[in-house]
N, C-alpha and C positions, 0 to 999 in steps of 0.2 A: 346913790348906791345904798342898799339896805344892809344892815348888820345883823348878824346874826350869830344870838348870842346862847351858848348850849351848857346849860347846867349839869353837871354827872353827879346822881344823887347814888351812891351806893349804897343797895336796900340789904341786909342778909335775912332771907326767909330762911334760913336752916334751923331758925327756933320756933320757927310758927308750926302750929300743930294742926292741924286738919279736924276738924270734928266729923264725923260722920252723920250724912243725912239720912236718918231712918227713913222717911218716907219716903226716898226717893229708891234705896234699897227696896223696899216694900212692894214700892210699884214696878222696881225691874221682873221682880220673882211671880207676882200675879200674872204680869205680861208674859215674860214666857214660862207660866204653866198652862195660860189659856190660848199659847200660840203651840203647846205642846200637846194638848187636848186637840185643838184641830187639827193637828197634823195627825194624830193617830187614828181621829175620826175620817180623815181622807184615806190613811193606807189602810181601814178597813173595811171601809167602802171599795177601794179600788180590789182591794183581794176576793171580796164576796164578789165582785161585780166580773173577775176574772176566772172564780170556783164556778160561777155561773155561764159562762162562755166554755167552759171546759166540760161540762157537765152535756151543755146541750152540744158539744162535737160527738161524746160518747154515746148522749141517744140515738145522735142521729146513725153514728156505726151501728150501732147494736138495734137499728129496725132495719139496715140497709142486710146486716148480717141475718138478721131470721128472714128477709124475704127472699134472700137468698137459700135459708135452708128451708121455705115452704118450696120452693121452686124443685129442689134438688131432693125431698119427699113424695113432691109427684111424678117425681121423674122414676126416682124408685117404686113407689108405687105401682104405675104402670110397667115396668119393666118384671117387677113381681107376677103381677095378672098374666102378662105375654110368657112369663117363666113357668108360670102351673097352667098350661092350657093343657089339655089332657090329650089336646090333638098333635103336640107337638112333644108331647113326652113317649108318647106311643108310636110317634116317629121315629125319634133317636132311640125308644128300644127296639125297634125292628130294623132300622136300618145301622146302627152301629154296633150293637150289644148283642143282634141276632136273635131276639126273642119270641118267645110265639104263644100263641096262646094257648096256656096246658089242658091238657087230654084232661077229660073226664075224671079217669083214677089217680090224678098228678096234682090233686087241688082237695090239701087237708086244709078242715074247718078245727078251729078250737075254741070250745065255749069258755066260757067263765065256769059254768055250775059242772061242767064234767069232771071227773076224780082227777084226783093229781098222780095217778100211774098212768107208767109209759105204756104204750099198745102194748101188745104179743106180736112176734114178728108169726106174720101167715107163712104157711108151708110153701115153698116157691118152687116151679117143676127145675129140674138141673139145668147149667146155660146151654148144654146142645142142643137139649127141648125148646129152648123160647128162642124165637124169630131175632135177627140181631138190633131189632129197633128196640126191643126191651131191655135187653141186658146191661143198656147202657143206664149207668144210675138220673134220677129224675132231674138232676141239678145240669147236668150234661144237656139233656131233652130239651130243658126252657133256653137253651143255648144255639140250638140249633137254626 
């Protein structure tokens, strides 16, 4: 049977003093400043790399958006053309607005270079004298 035999050496460290290892301080703080440098060299790559992802969603809206407003240009466009046709302007005013094409004496010109006075009103025979298609003023007549 073996013995075993157990010394109790009671040590007190509460006088030992620690020195500090400068270089081991030294190399924690280089380590993480160049562990602090990479990581902010990642989140600014990842940021540039995300302003560039975001950049190309809004080109791609803003070509999908003007092909839309070239499309909806030529829509108006021709819609414009079909609007001034002259064939259909002189429809709606004969058939809705009642127009007609005025008489001879019913169609004043006015130049640039003539004077700036008003006519003289002509002498007009009394309304029993003139036929009852006249008497009616000329604004009436293009209404007809």
């Amino acid at each position: 049977m073996a013995i075993e035999i157990h010394f109790e050496k009671r040590i007190a460290n509460h006088n030992v003093i620690r020195e500090a290892d400068t270089k081991s301080h030294r190399d924690y703080v280089i380590v993480t400043a160049l562990a602090s440098i990479f990581l902010f060299g990642l989140f600014a790559y990842g940021w540039q790399h995300y302003r560039w992802i975001q950049y190309g969603y809004r080109i791609q809206a803003a070509q999908k958006q003007r092909e839309q407003l070239v499309e909806i240009g030529q829509q108006l466009r021709l819609e414009r053309a079909s609007l001034r046709s002259v064939q259909r302007i002189d429809a709606i005013a004969r058939r809705d607005l009642g127009m007609v094409v005025p008489s001879p004496g019913q169609l004043v010109t006015l130049r640039s270079a003539a004077p700036l006075t008003s006519p003289s009103p002509t002498p007009q025979p009394s309304r029993s004298q003139q036929p009852e298609s006249q008497t009616e003023p000329a604004s009436f007549a293009a209404k007809r």
